[in-house]
C-alpha positions in Angstrom: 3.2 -20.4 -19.4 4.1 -20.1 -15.6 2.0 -22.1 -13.4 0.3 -20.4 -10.3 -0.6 -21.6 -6.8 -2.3 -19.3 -4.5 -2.4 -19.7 -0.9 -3.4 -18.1 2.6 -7.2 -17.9 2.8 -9.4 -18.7 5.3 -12.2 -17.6 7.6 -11.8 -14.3 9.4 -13.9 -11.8 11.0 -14.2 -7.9 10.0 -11.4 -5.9 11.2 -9.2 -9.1 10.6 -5.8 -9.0 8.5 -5.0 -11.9 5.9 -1.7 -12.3 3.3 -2.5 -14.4 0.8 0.8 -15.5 -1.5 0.9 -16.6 -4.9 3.9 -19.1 -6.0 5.2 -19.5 -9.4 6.6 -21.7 -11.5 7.5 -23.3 -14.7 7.9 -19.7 -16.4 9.7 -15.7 -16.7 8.1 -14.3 -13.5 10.7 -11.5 -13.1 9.2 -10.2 -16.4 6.1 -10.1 -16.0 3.3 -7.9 -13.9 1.4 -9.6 -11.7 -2.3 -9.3 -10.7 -4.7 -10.6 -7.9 -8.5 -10.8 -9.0 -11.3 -12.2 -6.8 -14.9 -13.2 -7.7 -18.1 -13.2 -5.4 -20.7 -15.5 -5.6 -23.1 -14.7 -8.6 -20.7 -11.8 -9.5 -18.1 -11.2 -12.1 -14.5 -11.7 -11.5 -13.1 -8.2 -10.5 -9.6 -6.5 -10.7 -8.0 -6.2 -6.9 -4.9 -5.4 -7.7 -1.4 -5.2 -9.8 2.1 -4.7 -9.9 5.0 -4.1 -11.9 7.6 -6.6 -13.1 10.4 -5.0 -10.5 8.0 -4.5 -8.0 7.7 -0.7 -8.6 4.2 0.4 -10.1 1.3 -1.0 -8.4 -2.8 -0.1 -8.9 -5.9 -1.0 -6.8 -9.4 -1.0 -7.2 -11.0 1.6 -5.3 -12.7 -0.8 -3.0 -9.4 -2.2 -1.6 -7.2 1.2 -1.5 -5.6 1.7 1.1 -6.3 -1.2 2.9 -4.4 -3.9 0.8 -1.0 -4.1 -0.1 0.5 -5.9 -3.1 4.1 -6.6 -3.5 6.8 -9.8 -5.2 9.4 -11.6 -3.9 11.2 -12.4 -7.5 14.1 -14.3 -5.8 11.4 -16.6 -4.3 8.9 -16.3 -7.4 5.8 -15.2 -4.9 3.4 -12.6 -5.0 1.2 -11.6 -2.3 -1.5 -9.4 -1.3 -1.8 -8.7 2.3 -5.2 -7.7 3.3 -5.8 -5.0 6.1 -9.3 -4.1 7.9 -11.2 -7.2 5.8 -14.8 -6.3 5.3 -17.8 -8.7 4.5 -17.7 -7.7 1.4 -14.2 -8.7 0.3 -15.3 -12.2 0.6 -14.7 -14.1 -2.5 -12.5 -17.0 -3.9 -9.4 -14.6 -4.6 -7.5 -15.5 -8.2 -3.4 -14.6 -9.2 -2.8 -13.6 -12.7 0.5 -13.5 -14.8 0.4 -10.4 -17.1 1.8 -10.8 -20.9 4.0 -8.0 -20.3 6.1 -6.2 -17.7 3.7 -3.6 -16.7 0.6 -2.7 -16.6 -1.5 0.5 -16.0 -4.6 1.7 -14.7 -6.5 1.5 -18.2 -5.2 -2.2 -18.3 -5.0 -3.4 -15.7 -8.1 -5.1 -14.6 -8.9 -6.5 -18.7 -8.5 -10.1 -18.5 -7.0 -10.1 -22.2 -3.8 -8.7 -20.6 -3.4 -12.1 -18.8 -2.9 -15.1 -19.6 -1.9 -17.4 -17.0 -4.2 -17.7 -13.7 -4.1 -19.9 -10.4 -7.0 -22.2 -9.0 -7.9 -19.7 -6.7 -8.3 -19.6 -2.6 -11.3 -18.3 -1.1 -11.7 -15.7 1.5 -14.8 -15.4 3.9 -14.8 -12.8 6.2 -17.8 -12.8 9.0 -19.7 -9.8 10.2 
């Protein structure tokens, strides 16, 4: 399995912009779609956002569309997700996933069964 290390959060106010990365190692990243997920306090982990093994198809959540951006680096194994126009509610500890396959859609995207390698996380707080 490839091993993933977000980074890039921190405190911000509304209006504020934030790229969070996503490194990888130990496994086939240029084959695989990658996802970013973030979770709330007292909430369930929720899709953000996917994209393609070669960087072509990418999906968002309705909540973030239009104001994030995902793309992958695969010469430098790195995702990121750059995050336009923050809100207070897009704070949340903010989670990279490795999909099983190359490419994912919108009816697959956000199930967790289509993952199976995840980072620690890196939390997001954006202030009113």
């Amino acid at each position: 399995q490839v091993r993933l290390v977000e980074s890039g959060g921190g405190l911000v106010q509304a209006g504020d912009s934030l790229r969070l990365s996503c490194a990888a190692s130990g496994g086939t990243f240029s084959s695989r779609a990658m996802g970013w997920f973030r979770q709330a306090p007292g909430k369930e982990r929720e899709f953000v956002a996917v994209i393609g093994s070669d960087g072509g198809a990418t999906y968002y959540s309705d909540s973030v569309r239009g104001r994030f951006t995902i793309s992958r680096d695969n010469a430098k194994t790195t995702t990121y997700l750059q995050m336009n126009y923050l809100k207070p509610d897009d704070t949340a500890v903010y989670f990279c996933a490795a999909a099983v396959r190359p490419q994912l859609g919108p009816a697959t995207a956000g199930l967790y069964r289509w993952y199976n390698s995840w980072g620690q996380g890196t939390q997001v707080t954006v202030s009113s």
